[in-house]
DOFIKE-29852 format. One record per residue: x, y, z of N, C-alpha, C, O in turn. Coordinates in steps of 0.1 Angstrom, whole numbers, plus 5000, padded with zeros to 4 digits. Each point is the difference from the previous one (the first is absolute). Layout:
! residues N
XYZXYZXYZXYZ ...
***
This chain:
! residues 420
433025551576498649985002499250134998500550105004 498049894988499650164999499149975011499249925004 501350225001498750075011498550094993500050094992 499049855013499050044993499150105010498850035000 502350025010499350075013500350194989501050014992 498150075010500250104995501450075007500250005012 500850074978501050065008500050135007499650114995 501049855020499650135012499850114995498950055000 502650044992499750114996499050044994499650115001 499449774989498850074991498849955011498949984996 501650015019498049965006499550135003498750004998 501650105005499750145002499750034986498850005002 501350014990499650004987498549944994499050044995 501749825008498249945000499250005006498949974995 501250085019499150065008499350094996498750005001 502250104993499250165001498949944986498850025000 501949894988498949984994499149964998499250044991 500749865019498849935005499250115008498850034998 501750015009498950125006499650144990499250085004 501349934986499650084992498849914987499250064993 500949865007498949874993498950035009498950044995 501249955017499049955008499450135005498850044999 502150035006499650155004499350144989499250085001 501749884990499750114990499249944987499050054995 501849834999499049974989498849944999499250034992 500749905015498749945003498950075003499150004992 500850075017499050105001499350144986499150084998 502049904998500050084986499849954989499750084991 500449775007500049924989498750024990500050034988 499149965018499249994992499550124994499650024988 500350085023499950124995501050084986499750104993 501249845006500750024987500449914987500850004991 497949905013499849884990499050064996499849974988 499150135016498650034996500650144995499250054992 502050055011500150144996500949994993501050065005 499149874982501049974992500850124994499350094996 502249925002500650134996500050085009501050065002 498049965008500150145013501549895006500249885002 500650254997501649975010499949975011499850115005 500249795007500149975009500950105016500949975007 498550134993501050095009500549965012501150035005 498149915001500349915012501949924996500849975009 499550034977501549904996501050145002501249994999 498150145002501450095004500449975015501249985002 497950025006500849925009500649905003500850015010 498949894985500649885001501450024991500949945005 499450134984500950074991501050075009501149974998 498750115013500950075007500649845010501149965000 497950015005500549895012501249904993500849945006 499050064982501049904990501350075000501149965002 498550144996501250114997500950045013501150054999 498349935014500750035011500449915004501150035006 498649814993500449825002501550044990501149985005 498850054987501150024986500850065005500949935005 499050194998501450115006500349975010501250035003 497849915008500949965016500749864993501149985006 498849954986500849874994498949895004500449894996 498750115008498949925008499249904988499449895001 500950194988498749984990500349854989499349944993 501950055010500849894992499149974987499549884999 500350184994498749974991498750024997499449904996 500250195006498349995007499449984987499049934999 501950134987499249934988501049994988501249965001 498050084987501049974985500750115003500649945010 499850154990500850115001501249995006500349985011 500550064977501550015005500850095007501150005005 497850124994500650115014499349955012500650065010 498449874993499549965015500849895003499749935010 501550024980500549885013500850025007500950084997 499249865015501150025006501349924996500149904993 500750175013501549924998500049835002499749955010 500549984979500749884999500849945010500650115003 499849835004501249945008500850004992499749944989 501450125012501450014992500050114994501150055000 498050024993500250094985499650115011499650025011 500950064975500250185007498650054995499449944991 499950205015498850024995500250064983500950054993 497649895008500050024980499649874995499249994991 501849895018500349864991498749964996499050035007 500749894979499249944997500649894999501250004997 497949875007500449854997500250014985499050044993 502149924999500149944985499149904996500449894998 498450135001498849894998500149924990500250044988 499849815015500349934984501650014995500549924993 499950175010501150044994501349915005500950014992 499349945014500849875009501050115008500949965007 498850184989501550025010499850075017499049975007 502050104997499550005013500950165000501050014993 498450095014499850115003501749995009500449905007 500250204989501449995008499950015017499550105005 500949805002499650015017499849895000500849915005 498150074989498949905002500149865009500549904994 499150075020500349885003499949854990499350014990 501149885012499449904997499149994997499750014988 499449965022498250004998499250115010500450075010 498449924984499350145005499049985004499949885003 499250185000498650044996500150165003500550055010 498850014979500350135001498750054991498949945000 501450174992498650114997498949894992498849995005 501349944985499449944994498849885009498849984999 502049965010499449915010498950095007498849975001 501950145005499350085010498350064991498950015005 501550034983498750044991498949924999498850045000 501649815000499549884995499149995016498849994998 501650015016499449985004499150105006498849985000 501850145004499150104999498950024989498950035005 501049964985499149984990498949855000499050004992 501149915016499449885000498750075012498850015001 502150035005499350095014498850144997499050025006 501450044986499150124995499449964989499450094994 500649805002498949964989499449905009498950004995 501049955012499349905007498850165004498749995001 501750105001498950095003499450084987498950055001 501949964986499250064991501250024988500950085000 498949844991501050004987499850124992501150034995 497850045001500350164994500350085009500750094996 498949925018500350095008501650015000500550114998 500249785004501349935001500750094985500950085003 498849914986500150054983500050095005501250035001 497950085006499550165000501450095016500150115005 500549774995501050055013501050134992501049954994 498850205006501150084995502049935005500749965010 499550084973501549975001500449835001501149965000 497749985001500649835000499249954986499349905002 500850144987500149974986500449884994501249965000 497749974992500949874988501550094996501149955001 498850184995501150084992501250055007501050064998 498249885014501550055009500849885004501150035004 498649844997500849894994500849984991501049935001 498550154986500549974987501050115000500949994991 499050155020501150074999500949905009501049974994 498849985017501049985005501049864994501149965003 497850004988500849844995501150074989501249975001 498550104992500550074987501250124997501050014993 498250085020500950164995501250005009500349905007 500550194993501050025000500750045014499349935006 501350115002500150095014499650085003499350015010 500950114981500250134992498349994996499550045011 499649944982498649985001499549985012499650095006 500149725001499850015007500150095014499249975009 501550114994500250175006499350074996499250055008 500849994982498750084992498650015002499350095002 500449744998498549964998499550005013498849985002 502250045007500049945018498450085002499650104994 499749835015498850055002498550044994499050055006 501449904978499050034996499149884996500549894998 498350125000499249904995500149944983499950084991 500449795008500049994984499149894997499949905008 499650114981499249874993500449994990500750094995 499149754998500949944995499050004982499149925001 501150134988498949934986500949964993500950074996 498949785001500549904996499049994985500250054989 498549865019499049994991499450094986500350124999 499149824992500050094992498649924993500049885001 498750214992498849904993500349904994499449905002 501650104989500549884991501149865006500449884996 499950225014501149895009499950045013500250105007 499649784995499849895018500949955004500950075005 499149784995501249985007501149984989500349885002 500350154989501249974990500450195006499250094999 501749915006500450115007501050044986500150114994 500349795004501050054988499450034986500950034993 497949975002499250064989499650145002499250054992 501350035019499850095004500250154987501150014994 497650075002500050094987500450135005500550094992 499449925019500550165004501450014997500949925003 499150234987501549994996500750155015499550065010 501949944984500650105008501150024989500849924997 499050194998501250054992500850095005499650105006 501549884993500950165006500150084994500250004988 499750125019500350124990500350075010499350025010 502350064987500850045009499949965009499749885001 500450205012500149955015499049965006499849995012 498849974973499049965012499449844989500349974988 498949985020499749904989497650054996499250055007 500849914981498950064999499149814999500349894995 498750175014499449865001498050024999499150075004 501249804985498549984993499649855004500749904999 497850115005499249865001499150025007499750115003 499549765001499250025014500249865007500449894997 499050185017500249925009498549985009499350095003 500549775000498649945009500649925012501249975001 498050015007499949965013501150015005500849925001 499250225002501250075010499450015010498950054999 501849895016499449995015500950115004501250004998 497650145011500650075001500150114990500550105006 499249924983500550074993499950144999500750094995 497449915014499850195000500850055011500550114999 499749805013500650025013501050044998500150125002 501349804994500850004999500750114997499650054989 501550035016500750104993501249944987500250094991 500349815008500849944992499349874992499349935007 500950044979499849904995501149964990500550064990 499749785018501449894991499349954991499249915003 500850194977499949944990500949954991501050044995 497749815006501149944986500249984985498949974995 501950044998499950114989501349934991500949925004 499050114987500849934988501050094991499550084991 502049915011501150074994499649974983500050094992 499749765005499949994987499249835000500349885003 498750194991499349874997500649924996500349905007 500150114980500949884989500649905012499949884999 500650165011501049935005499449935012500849945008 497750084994499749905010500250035016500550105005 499249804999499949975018501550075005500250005012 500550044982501750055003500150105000500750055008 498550054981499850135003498850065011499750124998 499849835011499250045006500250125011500250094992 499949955016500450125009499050065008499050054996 501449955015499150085012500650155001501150055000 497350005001500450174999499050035015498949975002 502050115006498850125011499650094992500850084996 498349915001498950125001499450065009499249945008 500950214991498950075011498550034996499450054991 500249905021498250045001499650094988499349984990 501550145018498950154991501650004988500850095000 499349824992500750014992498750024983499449914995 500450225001499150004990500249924988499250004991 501549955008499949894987499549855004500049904993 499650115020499349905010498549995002499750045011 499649934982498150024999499849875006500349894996 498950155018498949895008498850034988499350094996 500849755001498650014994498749955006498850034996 501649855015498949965005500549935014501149955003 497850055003500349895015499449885000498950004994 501449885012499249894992499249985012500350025012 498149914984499449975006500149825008500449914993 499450085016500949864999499249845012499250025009 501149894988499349925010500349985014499449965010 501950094988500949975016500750145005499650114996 501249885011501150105008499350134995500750054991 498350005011499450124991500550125009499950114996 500649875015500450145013501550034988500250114996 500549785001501150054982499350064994498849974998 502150154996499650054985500749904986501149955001 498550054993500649944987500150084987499049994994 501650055002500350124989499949934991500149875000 499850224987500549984982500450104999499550095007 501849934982500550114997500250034988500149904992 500050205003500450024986501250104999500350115006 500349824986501950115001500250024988500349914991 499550265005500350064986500750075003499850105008 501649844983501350115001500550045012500450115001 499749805011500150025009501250055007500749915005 499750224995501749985002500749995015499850095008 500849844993500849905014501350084996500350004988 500850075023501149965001500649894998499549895001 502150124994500549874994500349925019499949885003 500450205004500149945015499249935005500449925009 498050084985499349915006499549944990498950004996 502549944998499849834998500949955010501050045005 498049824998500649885014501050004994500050044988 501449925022500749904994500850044994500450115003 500349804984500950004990499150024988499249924996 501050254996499550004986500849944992500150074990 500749835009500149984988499749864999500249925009 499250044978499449884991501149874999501150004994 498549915011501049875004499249874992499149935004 501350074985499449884995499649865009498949944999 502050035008500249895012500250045013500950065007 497949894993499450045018499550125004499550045011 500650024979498950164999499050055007499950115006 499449764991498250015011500749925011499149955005 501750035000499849935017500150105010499649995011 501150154985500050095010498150025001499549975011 499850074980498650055003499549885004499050015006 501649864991499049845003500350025017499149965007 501850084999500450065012499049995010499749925009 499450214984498850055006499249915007499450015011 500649884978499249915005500249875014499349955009 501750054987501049915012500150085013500549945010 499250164991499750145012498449955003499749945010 499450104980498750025001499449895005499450025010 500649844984499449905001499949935014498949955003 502250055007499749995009499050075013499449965010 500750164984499450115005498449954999499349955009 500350084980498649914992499549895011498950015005 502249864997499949855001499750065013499349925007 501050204999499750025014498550055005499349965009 500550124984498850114999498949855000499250005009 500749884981499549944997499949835012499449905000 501850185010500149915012499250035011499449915007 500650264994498950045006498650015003499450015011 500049984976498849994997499949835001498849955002 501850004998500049825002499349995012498949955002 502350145008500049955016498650055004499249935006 500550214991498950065006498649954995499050045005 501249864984498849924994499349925012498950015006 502749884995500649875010499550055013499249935007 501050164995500250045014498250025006499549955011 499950154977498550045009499249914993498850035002 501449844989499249894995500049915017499049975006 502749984998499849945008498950065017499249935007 501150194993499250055009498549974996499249975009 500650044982498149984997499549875004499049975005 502049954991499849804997500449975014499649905005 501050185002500250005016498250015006499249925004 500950174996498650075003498649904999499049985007 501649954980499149934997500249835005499249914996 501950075011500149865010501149964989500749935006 499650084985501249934992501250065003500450114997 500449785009501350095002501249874993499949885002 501050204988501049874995500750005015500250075009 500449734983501649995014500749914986499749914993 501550185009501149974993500149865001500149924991 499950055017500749885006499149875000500349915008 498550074983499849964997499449974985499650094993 500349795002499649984984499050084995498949995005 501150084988499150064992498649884999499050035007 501049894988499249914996498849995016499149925002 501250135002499549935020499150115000498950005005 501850114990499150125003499150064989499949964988 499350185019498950034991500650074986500950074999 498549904992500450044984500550145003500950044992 498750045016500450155002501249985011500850094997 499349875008501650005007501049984989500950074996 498849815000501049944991500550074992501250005000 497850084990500050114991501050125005500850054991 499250005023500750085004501449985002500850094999 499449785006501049945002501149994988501250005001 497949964986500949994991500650144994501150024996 497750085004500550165000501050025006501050034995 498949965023501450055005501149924989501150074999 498949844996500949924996500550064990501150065004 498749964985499950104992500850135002501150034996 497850065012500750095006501349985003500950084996 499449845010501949985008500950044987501050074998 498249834994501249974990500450124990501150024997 497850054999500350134996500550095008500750084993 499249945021500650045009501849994995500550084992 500149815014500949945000500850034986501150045000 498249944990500650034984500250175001501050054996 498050015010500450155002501350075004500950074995 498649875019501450045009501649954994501050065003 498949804989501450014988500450074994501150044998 497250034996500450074989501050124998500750044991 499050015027500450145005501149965007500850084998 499549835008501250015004500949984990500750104997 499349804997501249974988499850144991501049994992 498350125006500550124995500550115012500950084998 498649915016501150065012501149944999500750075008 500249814986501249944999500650034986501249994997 497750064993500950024987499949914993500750004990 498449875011500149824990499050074992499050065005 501549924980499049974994498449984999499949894994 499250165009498849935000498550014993498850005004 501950004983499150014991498749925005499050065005 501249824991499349855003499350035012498850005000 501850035011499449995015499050105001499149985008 500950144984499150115007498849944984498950064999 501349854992498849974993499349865007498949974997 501749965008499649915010499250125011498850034998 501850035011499150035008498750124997499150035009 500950034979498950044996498649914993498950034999 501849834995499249944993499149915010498949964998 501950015012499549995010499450005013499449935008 501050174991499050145013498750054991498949985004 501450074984498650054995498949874996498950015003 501649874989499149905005499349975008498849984997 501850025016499649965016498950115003498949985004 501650134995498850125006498850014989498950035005 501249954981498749954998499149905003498850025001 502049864999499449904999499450035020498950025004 502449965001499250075015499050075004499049975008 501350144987499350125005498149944994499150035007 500749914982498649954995499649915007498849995005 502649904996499049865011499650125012498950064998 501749965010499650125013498650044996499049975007 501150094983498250054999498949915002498850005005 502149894987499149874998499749925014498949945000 501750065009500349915014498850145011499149975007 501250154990499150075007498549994995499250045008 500549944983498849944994499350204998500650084994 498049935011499650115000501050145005499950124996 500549845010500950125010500750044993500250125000 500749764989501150034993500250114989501050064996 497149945000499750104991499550115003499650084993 500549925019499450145006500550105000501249974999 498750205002501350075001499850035016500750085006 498549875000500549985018501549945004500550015011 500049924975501549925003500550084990499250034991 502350015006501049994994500349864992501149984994 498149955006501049884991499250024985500549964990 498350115010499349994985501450064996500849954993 499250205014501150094992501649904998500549994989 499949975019501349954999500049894987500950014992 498049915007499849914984500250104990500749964991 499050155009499650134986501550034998500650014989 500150015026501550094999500849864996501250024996 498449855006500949934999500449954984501149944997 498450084998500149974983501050054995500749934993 499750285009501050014997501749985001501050054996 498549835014501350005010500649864986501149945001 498650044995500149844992500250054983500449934991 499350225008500150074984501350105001500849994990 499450105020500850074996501149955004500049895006 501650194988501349975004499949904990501149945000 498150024993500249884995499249915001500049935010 498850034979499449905004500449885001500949954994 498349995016500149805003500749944988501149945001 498350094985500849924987501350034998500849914997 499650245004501050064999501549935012501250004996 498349975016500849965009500449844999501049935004 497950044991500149854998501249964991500949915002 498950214983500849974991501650065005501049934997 499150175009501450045005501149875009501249985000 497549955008500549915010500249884986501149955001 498450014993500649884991500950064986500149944990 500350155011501050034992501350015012501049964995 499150085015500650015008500449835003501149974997 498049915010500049924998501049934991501049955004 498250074982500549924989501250074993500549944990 499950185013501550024994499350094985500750024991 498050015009499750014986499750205002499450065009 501249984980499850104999498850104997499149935004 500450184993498750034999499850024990499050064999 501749914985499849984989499949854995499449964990 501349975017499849845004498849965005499549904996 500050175015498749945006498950115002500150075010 498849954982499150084998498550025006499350094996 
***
């Protein structure tokens, strides 16, 4: 039978997050939706408090970051869940819930208070997922502690991850790497960035490869910060990489070129990330849900479950079908992340629960504006801003189209040269 009660060891966890939503981001929100690019310094403390949850073992996750989690049940420190990968970390009990679960919900909780604030947390990085889904023991040791962001994207390529033009040639012990890179979250902040980069074009989606790069690495040019509609307390970088020279050590992973199955170690990333996303995108749901129903309270409308939609006022009903909504992306989330705390495969599940969590918090987060009528557009509320921040949540990691098509090739047995 599944239990849908949150598990004991992570309620101290969701606690502290919820009070860090409520305590810390909220009161700051807006002030770093209007001071776009200024760094939010108020997040070094919240940055140390993560970091002390982490070393007492308390922290079971507080975000993406593979040096902030704590120990797994079963696995020795270090262990990362084999995401997608079907296997299981030596120890490992039967079933779990362990770091990936624990992120997912902590993350539903600190975005219910502020989804770039949540982005701008030091050390809990898209790029530090992608270390932990990808690198090695021996790396992940290395990278322990530092902040990384992740550039995927590129002007000419969006979501086809595998058209990717940045080359990486080797030359001797280091690899020399040319391209550029856009909408990197994180990217001036960050001391580390996971680029993705191409052994050899000719050969497609198979030669692709994740490299760390450092910040003040000079073959590394910030060229710009993006101006943006939502999460603006994030920075968003472009970069430009001339001749960039990387150590051969930080490439993720396995350097060598595998005609078959090549890109699933870097497609990894995404079977890490996506739940993460479907979460951030759960939060801004709730905190829509949550201060719409207080207003429609206020205003004598209160839903009752427990009775027909049809009986009640157009605005109950409406809310009613939201929470509905809500659950179910909920529910598809929390699969997504356990069955990668277990090791199953889960390609399919973390593009189910992104395609449908970022759905829901658009389509949510707007009726909300819409149900509070004038108030909703006011910036006396957080909900104008949460519509603005909610858009990204449905684009990145993969847009809506993108997830749709992974989930029916998965589906239909059809490959990604089969189904386009």
């Amino acid at each position: 039978m599944i239990d849908l009660e949150v598990p004991k060891k992570f309620r101290p966890l969701v606690a502290q997050a919820r009070g860090m939503a409520e305590e810390v981001f909220w009161p700051i929100s807006r002030k770093y939706d209007r001071a776009e690019h200024e760094y939010p310094a108020e997040l070094d403390l919240v940055s140390a408090v993560i970091d002390g949850m982490s070393d007492s073992g308390a922290g079971q996750g507080a975000g993406a970051s593979s040096s902030t989690r704590a120990k797994d049940d079963g696995a020795t420190e270090g262990d990362v869940a084999a995401v997608g990968s079907g296997r299981r970390a030596k120890g490992e009990r039967e079933n779990k819930n362990g770091s990936n679960l624990s992120s997912v919900l902590s993350i539903v909780e600190t975005c219910r208070g502020d989804v770039g604030l949540t982005l701008s947390i030091p050390r809990q990085g898209l790029g530090n997922a992608a270390i932990a889904a990808v690198a090695t023991e021996e790396q992940k040791a290395r990278y322990a502690g530092k902040w990384a962001a992740m550039a995927i994207t590129e002007p000419e390529v969006g979501s086809d991850s595998g058209a990717i033009r940045t080359t990486a040639v080797k030359d001797g012990d280091e690899y020399v790497i040319n391209g550029e890179k856009i909408y990197v979250t994180a990217g001036e902040r960050a001391e580390l960035v996971v680029v993705w980069a191409t052994l050899d074009r000719s050969l497609g989606k198979q030669a692709i490869k994740s490299f760390v790069v450092r910040r003040d690495n000079p073959g590394m040019r910030l060229v710009r910060l993006e101006h943006k509609l939502g999460i603006r307390a994030s920075d968003t970088a472009a970069f430009s990489l001339e001749d960039c020279r990387v150590p051969a050590e930080d490439l993720l992973g396995d350097p060598e070129i595998r005609i078959e199955g090549g890109f699933g170690g870097a497609m990894q990333t995404f079977d890490n990330t996506r739940p993460l996303v479907a979460a951030m995108a759960l939060g801004l749901t709730r905190a829509s849900l949550d201060r719409t129903t207080e207003l429609l309270a206020d205003a004598g409308v209160v839903p009752d479950p427990d009775r027909p939609a049809a009986t009640q006022p157009a605005a109950a009903a409406r809310l009613l079908q939201m929470e509905a909504d809500y659950k179910a992306a909920y529910l598809l989330t929390l699969r997504a992340a356990w069955m990668a705390d277990n090791g199953k495969p889960n390609s399919m599940e973390a593009s189910m629960a992104k395609a449908k969590a970022g759905r829901t918090c658009v389509e949510v987060s707007l009726a909300c504006v819409e149900l509070a009528g004038a108030t909703g557009y006011a910036e006396t509320e957080l909900l104008e801003k949460w519509a603005r921040d909610s858009k990204i949540l449905d684009i990145f990691e993969g847009t809506q189209q993108i997830q749709l098509l992974v989930i029916a090739r998965r589906l239909l047995g059809y490959s990604s040269r089969e189904l386009k």
